[in-house]
ZAMARGU-4260 file (C-alpha; in steps of 0.2 Angstrom, whole numbers, plus 5000, padded with zeros to 4 digits):
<rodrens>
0) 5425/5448/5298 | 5416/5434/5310 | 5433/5424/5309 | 5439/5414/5325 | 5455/5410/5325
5) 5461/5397/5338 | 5478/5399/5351 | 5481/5388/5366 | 5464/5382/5366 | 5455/5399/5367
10) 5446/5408/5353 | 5452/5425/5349 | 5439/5434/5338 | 5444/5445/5325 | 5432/5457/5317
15) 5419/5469/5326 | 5406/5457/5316 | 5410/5443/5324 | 5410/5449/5341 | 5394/5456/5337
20) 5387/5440/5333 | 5384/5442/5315 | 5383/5423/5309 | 5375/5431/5295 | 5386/5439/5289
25) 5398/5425/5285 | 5403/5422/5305 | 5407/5403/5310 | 5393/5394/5313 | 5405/5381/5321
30) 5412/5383/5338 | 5422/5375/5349 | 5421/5381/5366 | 5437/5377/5376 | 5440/5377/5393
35) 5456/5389/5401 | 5459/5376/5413 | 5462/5362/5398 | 5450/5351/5404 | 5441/5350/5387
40) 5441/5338/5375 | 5435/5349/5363 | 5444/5353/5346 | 5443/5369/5334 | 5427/5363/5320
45) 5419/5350/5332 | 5399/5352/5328 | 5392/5363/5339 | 5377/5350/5343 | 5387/5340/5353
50) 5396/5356/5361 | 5379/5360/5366 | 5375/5344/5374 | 5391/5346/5386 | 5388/5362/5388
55) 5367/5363/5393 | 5364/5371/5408 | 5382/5373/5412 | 5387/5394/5417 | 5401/5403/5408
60) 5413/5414/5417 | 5420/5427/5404 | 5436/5433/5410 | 5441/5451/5411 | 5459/5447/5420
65) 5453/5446/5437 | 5464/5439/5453 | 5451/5428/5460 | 5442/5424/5442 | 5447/5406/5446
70) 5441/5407/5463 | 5425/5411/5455 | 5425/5393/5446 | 5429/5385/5462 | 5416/5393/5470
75) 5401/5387/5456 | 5409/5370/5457 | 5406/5367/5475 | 5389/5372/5473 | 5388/5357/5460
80) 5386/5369/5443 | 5396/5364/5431 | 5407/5381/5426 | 5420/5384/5410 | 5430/5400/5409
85) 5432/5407/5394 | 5439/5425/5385 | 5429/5441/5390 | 5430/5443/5369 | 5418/5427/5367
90) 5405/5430/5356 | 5387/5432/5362 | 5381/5418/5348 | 5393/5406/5354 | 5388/5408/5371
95) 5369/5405/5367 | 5375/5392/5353 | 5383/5379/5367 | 5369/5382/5380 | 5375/5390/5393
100) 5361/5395/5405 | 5370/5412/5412 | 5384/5424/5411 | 5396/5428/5426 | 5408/5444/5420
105) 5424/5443/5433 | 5433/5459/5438 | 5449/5464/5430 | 5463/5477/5433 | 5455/5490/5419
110) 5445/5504/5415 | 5431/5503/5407 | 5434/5518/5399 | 5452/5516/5395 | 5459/5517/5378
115) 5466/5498/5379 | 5450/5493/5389 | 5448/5474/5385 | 5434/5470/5369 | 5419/5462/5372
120) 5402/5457/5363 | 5389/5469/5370 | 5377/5457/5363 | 5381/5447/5379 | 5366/5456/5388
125) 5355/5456/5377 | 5353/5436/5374 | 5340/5433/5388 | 5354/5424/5399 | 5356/5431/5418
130) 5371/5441/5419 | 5381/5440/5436 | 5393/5456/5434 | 5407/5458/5448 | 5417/5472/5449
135) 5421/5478/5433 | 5411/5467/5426 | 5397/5479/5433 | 5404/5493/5427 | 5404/5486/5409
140) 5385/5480/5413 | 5382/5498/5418 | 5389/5508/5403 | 5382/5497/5390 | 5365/5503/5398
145) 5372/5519/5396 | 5376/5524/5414 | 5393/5530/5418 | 5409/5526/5428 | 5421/5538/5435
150) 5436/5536/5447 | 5436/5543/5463 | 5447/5550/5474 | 5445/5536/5490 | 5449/5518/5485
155) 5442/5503/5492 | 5453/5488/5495 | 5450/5479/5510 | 5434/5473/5520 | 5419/5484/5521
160) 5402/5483/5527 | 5388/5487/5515 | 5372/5490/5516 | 5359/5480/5502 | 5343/5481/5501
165) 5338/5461/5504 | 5321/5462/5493 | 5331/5460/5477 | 5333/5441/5472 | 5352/5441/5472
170) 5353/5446/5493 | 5336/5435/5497 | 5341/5429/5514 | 5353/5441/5518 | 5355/5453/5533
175) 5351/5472/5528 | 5373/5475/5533 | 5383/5462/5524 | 5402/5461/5526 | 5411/5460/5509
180) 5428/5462/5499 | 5430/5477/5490 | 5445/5481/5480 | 5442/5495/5466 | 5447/5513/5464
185) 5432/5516/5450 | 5417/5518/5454 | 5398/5517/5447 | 5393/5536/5445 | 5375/5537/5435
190) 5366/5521/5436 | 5360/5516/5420 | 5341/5516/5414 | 5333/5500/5421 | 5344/5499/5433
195) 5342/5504/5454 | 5356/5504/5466 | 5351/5488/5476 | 5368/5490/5488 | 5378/5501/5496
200) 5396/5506/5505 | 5393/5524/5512 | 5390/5534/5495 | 5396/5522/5483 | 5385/5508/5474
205) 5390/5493/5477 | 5378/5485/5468 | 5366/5489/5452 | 5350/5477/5448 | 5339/5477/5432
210) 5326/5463/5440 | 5317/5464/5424 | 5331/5456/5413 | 5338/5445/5425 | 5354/5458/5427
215) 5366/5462/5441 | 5381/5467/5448 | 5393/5470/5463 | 5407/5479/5463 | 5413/5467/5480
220) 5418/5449/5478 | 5405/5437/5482 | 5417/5424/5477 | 5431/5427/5491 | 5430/5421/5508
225) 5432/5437/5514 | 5413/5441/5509 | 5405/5432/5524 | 5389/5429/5515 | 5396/5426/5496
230) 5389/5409/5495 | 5373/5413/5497 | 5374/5426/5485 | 5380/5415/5472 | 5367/5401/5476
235) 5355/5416/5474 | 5358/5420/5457 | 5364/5400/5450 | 5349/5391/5459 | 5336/5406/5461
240) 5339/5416/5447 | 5346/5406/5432 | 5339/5391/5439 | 5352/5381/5439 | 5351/5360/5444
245) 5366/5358/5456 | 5367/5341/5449 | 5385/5342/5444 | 5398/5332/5453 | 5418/5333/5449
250) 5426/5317/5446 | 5438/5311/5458 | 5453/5325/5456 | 5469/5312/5463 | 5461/5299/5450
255) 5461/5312/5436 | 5480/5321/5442 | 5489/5301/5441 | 5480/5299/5422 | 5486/5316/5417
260) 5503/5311/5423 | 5505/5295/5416 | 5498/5301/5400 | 5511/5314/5398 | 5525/5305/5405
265) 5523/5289/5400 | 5539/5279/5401 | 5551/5295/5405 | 5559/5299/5419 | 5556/5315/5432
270) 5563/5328/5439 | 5554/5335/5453 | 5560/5350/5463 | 5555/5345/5481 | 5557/5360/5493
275) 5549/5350/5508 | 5531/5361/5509 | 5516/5355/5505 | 5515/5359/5488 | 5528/5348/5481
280) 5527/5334/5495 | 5511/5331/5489 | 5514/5331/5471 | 5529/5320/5471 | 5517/5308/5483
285) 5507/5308/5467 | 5520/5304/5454 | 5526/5290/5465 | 5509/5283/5462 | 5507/5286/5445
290) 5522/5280/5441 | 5539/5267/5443 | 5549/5271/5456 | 5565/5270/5444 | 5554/5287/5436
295) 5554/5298/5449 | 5570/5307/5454 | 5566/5320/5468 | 5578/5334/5470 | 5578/5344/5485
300) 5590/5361/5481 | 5597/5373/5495 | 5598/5391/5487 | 5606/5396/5502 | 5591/5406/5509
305) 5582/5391/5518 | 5576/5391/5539 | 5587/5386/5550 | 5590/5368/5548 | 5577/5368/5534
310) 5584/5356/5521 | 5592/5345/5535 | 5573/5343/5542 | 5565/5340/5524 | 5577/5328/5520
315) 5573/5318/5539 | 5553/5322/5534 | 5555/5313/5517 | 5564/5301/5521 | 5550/5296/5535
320) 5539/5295/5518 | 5550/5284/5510 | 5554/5298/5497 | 5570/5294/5492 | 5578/5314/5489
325) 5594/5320/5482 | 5600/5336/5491 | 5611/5349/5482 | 5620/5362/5492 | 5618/5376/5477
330) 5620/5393/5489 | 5635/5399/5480 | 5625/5397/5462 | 5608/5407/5468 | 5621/5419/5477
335) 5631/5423/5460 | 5615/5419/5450 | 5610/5430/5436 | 5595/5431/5422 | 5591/5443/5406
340) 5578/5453/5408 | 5573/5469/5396 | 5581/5483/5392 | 5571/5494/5402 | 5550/5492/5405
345) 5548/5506/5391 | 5558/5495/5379 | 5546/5482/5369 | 5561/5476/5358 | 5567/5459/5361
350) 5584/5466/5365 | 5590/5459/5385 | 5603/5463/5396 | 5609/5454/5408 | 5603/5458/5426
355) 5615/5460/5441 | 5622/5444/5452 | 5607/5440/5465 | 5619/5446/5482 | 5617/5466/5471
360) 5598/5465/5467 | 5585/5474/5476 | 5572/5474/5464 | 5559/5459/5469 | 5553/5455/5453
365) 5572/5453/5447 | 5576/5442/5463 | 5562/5432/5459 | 5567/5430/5442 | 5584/5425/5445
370) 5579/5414/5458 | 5567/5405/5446 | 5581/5402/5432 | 5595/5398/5445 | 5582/5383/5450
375) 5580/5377/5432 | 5600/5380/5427 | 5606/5369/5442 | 5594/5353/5441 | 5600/5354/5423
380) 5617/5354/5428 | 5611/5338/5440 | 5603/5329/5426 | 5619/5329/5416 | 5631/5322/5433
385) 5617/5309/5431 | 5621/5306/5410 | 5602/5308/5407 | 5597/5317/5391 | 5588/5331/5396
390) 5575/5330/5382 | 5568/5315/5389 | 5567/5321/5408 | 5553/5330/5411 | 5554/5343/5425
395) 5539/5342/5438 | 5534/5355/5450 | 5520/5359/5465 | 5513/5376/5455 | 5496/5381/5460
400) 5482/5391/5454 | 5486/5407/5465 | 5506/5406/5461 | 5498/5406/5440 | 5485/5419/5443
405) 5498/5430/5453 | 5510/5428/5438 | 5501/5433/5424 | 5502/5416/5418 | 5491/5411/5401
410) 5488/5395/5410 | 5476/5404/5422 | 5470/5420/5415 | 5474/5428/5399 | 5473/5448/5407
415) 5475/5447/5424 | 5489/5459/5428 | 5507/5454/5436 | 5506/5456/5454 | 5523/5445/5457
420) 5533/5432/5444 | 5532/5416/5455 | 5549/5407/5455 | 5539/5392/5447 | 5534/5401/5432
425) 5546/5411/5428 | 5552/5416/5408 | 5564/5400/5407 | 5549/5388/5415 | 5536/5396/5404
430) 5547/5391/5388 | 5550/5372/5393 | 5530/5371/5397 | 5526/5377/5380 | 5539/5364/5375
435) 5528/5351/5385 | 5542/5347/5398 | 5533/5354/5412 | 5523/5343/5424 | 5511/5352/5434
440) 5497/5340/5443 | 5492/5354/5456 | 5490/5367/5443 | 5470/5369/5446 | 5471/5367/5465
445) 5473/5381/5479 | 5481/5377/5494 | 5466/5369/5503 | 5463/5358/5491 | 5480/5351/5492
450) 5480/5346/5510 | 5465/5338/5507 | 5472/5329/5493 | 5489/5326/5503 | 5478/5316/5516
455) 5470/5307/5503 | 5487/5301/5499 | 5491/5297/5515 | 5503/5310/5523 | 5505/5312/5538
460) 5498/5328/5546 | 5512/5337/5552 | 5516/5340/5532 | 5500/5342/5526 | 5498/5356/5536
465) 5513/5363/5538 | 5515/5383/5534 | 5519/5386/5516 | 5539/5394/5515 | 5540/5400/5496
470) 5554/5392/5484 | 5565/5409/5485 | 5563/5408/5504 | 5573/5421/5514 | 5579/5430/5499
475) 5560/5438/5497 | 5559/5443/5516 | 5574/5454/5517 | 5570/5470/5510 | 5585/5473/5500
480) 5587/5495/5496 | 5604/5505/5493 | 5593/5522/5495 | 5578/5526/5503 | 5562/5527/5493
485) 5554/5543/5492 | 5543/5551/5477 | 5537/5567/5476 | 5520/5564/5485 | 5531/5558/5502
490) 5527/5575/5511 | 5509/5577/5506 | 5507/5561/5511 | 5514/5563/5526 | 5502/5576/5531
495) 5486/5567/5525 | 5492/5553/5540 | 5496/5566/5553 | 5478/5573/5548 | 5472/5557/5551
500) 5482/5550/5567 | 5479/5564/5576 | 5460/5568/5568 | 5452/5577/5585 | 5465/5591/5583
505) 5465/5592/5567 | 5448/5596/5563 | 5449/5611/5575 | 5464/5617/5563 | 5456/5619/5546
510) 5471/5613/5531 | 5468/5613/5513 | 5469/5591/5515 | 5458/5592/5528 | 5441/5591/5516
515) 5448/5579/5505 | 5452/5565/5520 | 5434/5571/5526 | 5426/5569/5508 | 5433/5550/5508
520) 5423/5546/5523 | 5406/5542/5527 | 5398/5555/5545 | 5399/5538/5554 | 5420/5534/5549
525) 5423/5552/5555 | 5414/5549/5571 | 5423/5534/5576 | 5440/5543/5570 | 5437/5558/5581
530) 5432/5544/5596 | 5451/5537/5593 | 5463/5549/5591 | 5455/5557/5607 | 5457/5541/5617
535) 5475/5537/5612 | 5490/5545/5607 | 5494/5540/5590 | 5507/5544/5574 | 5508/5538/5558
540) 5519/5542/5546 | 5528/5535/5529 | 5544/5522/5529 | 5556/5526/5516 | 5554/5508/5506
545) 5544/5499/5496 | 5533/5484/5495 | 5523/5473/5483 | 5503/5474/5484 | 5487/5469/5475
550) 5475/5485/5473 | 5461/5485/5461 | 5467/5468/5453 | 5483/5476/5448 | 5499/5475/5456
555) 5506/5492/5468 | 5525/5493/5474 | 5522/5506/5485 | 5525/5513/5503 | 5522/5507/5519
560) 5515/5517/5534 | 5520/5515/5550 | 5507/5518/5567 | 5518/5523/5583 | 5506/5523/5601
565) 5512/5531/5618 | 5502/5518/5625 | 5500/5501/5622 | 5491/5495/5607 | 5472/5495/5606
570) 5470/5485/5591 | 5453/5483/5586 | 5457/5504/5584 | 5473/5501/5576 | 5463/5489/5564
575) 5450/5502/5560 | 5466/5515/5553 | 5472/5500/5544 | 5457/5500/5535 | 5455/5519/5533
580) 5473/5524/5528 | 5474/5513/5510 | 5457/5519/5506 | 5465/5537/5508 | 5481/5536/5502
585) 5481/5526/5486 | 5501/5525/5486 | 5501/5513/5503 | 5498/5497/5502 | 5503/5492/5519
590) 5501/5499/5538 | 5513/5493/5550 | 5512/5495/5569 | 5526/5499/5578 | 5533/5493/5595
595) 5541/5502/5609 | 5540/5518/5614 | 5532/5532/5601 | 5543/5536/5586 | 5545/5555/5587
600) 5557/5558/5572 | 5553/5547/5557 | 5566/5542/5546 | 5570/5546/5529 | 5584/5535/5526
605) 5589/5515/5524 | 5602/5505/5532 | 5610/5499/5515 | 5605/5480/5512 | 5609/5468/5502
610) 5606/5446/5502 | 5624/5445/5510 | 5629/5432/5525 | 5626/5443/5538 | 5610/5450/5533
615) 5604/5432/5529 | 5609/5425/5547 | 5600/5440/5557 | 5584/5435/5548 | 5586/5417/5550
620) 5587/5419/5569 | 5573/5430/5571 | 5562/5416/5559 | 5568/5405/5571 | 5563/5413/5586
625) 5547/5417/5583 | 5542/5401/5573 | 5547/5393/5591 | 5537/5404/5602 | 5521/5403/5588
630) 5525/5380/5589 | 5526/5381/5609 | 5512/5392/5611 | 5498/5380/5599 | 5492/5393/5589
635) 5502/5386/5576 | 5488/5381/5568 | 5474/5394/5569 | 5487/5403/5559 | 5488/5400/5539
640) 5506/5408/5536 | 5518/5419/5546 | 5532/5428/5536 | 5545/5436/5547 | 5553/5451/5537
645) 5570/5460/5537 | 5567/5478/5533 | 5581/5491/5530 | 5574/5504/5544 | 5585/5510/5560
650) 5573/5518/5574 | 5575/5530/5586 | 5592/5541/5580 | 5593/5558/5585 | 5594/5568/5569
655) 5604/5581/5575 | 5617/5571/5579 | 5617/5562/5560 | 5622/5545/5567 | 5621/5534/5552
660) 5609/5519/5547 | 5614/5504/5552 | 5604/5493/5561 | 5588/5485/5554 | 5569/5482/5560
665) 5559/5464/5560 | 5542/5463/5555 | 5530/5449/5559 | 5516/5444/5549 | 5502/5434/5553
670) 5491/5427/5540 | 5474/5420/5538 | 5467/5413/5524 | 5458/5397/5514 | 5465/5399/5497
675) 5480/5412/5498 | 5469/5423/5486 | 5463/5435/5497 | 5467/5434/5518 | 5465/5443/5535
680) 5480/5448/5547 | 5477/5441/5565 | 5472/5452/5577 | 5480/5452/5593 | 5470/5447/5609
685) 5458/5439/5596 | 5465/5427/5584 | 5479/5425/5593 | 5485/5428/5612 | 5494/5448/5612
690) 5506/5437/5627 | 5511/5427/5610 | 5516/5441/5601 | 5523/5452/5613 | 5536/5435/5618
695) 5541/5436/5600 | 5546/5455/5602 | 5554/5453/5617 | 5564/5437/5609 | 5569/5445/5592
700) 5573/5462/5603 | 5588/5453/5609 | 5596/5448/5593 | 5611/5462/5588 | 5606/5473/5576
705) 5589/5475/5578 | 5582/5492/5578 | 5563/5489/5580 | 5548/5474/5579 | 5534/5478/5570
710) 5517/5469/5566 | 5508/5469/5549 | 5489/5473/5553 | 5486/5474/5531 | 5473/5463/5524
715) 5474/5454/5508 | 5470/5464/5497 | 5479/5479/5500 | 5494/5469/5504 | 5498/5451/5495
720) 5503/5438/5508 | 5523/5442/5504 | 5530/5458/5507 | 5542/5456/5489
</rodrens>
């Protein structure tokens, strides 16, 4: 009991004593606080006096696997408060010990009342440090103080407005209506002893205050951008609160990127795989400065699911740079590609198998894992046509903090759950970085950050803020299926959307669903819904397929629902169901509008779809068209990302004739965002001119085989940015 036993930097307690703080009791005295980001210099033993110096006044984030738990350090940092993540298991002695002045608990994908519930040091709470708790981090708050958590039958991912009550310290400043992130599907039931409800969201707290003890939390993210007036929060509790200095200043982050490289690299040579975005523009801009010319060999490899002309236009952009770049055709290896993966998501043996060729794979995670390895494989192959010795090349890469995070990766979050395995830090790249042959520069940077590092470097803008294409690239927007995708909950489903697209008649035709879609909203959300469906003509149904999303900090592969109007759209009404229908139906993660006249029959089957030729070219010339109308148009650059999809759906068959399936539907996905981490679609006729859109319909309309053109309206959360 109180032994700390040391992996990767982090301290892993082991004993209830420890955690409990016992020092007494034979529990180390010594503690070495590391940071998860690596920056410490710290080693296990140092003394904790001079721990304490470094660490005086600083705030520790305890991390309970949350999506956005480095956004939270980002977010302290730019308020100049020095921050260190560390494990939510860190014990409350070590915390006072290094001088920490308060606590922030981030979310996480548990329960707080599940059996495999992450461990923590109770004594956390009761230390005298102010305790900012979001999510389930107020949840944990909560129970300690013996309050309870339940989960409810409506979710909440997505934006919501709250109401807080703007006399407690943490909302000092703020309006009595705040617009925030929620993303949870538990929920405070009794509040605690101590503690009053100081927010919000219809009947659920949104957040809990004990003024008294300096304790608080919110189930909404004050970190994400997406809470308009998060910053202020924060500044509430660092400066007003905890009474922070904001004297803390990062060093310059280019400077500290070229020492890390030349300290890892030293006389070696480079392998960087250069797909021509930003990400790995930038960081081979940096190893050109950190390093010999003769070091660097920049490799830009065509998997075969690039844009139109893509490589042929990296290789033109890079050359502009004076980048030299060696260009590998590779299609027929990614097309052929395989990878091991496990037996079966039950087995926890370390038996493989060997997964199907890519060009036969629907599943997303396998794709992307196959994708990943194929990467690695052939610019091994490309370092032995060069006769180098592959255990003195190290291989360098434009990772990010989202692509970890998103990954599950140790390197940013030792909980956080799998939402989807970036190609970059797949099983293959995560053994060669435990073997130290990995160079990741950009590794604590979000995208932001790296445009304003690539202009720092000197890049020229039309790079620096050009629309991120992910490494896989058209292999992760074709939405591969052999059969359609329906569970047993399709048809209750169903009738919960037809409930809620056609709301004013329903309520007039009393059916057993009818009181649980009226129990999830508030009088107000039932009001506007009645206004709607009595205004237009709407439907709304499921789509027999799947797609990757981020609810409650855990990753869903669900369904997708699709909204069909007689009359043209009225989006700020299609927005509101877009909101409403994930909050409802847990098992969507995504709502689609439709375009074109009202689907009358849905569908229930697919128009088998694989990463073939022809399946490959129909998407690249719908990318194409509508990346053209969106450049012409200069709204490119209101918009952060815009992912063009190939979905397995054929519209508009008469089932009674049983044609078959075999056309395919486009969707469009417009995307705004800072940081990737959390994001807004835009809204036609708002962010965006509906003319702009409606060219891109008309346009893609024309290629063959299309059935349909739809347009995501799903936030980020429910939906992640990709749709695989």
């Amino acid at each position: 009991p109180g032994e700390t036993r040391w992996s990767m930097g982090l301290p892993h307690i082991v004993g209830a004593k420890a955690a409990a703080g016992a020092v007494g009791d034979g529990g180390v005295r010594e503690i070495s606080m590391a940071l998860c980001n690596g920056d410490s210099k710290e080693s296990p033993g140092r003394d904790i006096k001079d721990a304490r110096h470094q660490y005086e006044g600083a705030l520790v984030i305890l991390d309970a696997g949350a999506q956005y738990g480095k956004v939270i350090d980002r977010r302290v940092r730019e308020l100049f408060v020095q921050s260190e993540i560390l494990p939510l298991e860190t014990p409350a002695f070590a915390i006072k010990e290094n001088g920490f002045r308060a606590i922030i608990i981030s979310g996480g994908p548990s329960s707080v009342y599940a059996e495999d519930a992450p461990w923590f040091d109770p004594a956390i709470f009761t230390i005298g440090k102010p305790v900012l708790g979001i999510c389930y981090g107020m949840q944990m708050m909560n129970k300690v103080f013996g309050g309870t958590v339940h989960r409810k039958n409506m979710r909440e991912d997505g934006v919501f407005t709250i109401n807080v009550d703007n006399s407690c310290s943490l909302f000092r400043g703020l309006q009595k209506d705040e617009v925030v992130l929620l993303t949870h599907g538990d929920s405070v039931d009794k509040v605690a002893e101590g503690f009053k409800v100081v927010a919000q969201s219809g009947n659920i707290a949104a957040a809990i205050a004990n003024e008294t003890k300096k304790l608080y939390g919110v189930q909404f993210h004050p970190e994400v951008d997406l809470t308009q007036h998060g910053k202020d929060i924060l500044k509430n509790f660092l400066f007003d609160i905890a009474g922070c200095s904001g004297t803390f200043t990062v060093q310059n982050r280019e400077a500290e990127c070229i020492q890390e490289i030349q300290r890892k690299v030293g006389h070696s040579k480079v392998l960087v795989l250069l797909s021509g975005g930003v990400d790995s523009t930038v960081c081979t801009a940096l190893l050109n400065k950190a390093l010999k010319q003769d070091q660097v060999i920049a490799l830009h490899i065509d998997n075969g699911f690039m844009r139109k002309r893509e490589s042929q236009c990296v290789e033109e952009a890079l050359k502009k740079l004076g980048i030299k770049v060696k260009v590998i055709n590779a299609a027929h290896a990614f097309y052929n590609g395989t990878t091991t993966l496990p037996i079966s998501e039950e087995d926890r043996t370390p038996r493989k198998r060997i997964s199907k060729t890519l060009n036969m794979t629907t599943n997303p995670e396998e794709k992307r894992k196959i994708i990943g390895d194929t990467f690695v494989k052939v610019a091994n192959e490309v370092i032995g046509e060069m006769n180098l010795k592959p255990e003195e090349v190290f291989l360098a890469q434009g990772t990010l903090r989202p692509d970890l995070i998103e990954s599950a990766s140790v390197e940013a979050s030792g909980k956080a759950d799998v939402i989807k395995t970036h190609h970059n830090d797949t099983e293959l790249i995560r053994e060669l970085r435990e073997e130290g042959k990995v160079i990741e520069p950009l590794k604590d940077f979000h995208k932001d950050e790296v445009r304003a590092l690539g202009r720092e470097l000197g890049l020229p803008e039309d790079i620096v803020s050009r629309h991120p294409f992910p490494g896989p690239g058209l292999a992760i927007r074709i939405i591969c299926a052999d059969e359609p995708y329906i569970c047993k909950d399709f048809a209750e489903t169903n009738n919960i959307l037809k409930i809620l697209a056609d709301f004013s008649a329903s309520v007039k035709k009393p059916h057993t669903l009818l009181q649980r879609v009226k129990s999830c909203m508030s009088d107000e959300e039932q009001e506007k819904l009645l206004q709607i469906t009595s205004l237009h003509s709407l439907s709304a149904f499921l789509m027999p397929i799947k797609t990757v999303g981020v609810q409650g900090d855990c990753r869903s592969y669900s369904y997708v629902c699709g909204i069909s109007s007689k009359d043209a759209p009225h989006w700020d009404s299609l927005m509101f169901l877009v909101r409403l229908i994930p909050r409802i139906c847990h098992n969507i993660n995504r709502v689609v509008y439709i375009f074109g006249p009202q689907i009358r029959e849905p569908i229930i089957d697919v128009t088998p779809t694989f990463l073939t030729t022809g399946v490959l070219s129909t998407l690249r010339q719908a990318d194409f068209e509508a990346h053209n109308i969106l450049r012409e148009s200069g709204f490119s650059g209101k918009i952060s990302q815009m992912p063009v999809i190939l979905t397995p759906l054929h519209f508009d068959r008469d089932p009674l004739q049983k044609q078959p399936s075999c056309q395919r539907s486009v969707v469009i996905r417009t995307f705004i965002t800072s940081d990737f981490m959390t994001g807004i679609p835009a809204t036609p006729g708002n962010h965006i001119p509906e003319e702009v859109i409606s060219k891109m319909v008309r346009e893609i309309k024309k290629i063959p085989g299309i059935s349909r053109v739809m347009y995501d309206m799903t936030s980020k959360p429910p939906g992640t940015t990709e749709w695989e």
